[in-house]
C-alpha positions, -999 to +999 in steps of 0.1 A: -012-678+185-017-645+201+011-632+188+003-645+149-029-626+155-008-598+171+015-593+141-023-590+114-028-629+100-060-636+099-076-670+116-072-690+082-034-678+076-029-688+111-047-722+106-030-730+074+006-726+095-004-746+124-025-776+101-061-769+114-092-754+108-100-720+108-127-729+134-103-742+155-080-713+155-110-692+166-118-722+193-085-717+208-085-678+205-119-676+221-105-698+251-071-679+258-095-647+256-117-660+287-089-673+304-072-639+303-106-619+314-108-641+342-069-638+353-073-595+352-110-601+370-094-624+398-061-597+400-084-570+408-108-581+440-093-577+473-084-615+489-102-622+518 
């Protein structure tokens, strides 16, 4: 999806190739968005 989003479609030419709701697209983008954020915040403090 990232890579759709990447490349310029927008949520509801990305929804219409994958079968789902615009909603949903955004859903799922909003999700891998936090995920990442957390990954580079967890990367960057020291380990006790």
């Amino acid at each position: 999806m990232a890579e759709l989003r990447g490349a310029g479609l927008s949520l509801s030419a990305i929804a219409r190739r994958l079968g789902v709701a615009s909603e949903r697209v955004r859903q799922i983008e909003a999700r891998l968005r936090t995920r990442a954020r957390l990954k580079v915040r967890n990367r960057s403090q020291p380990s006790s």
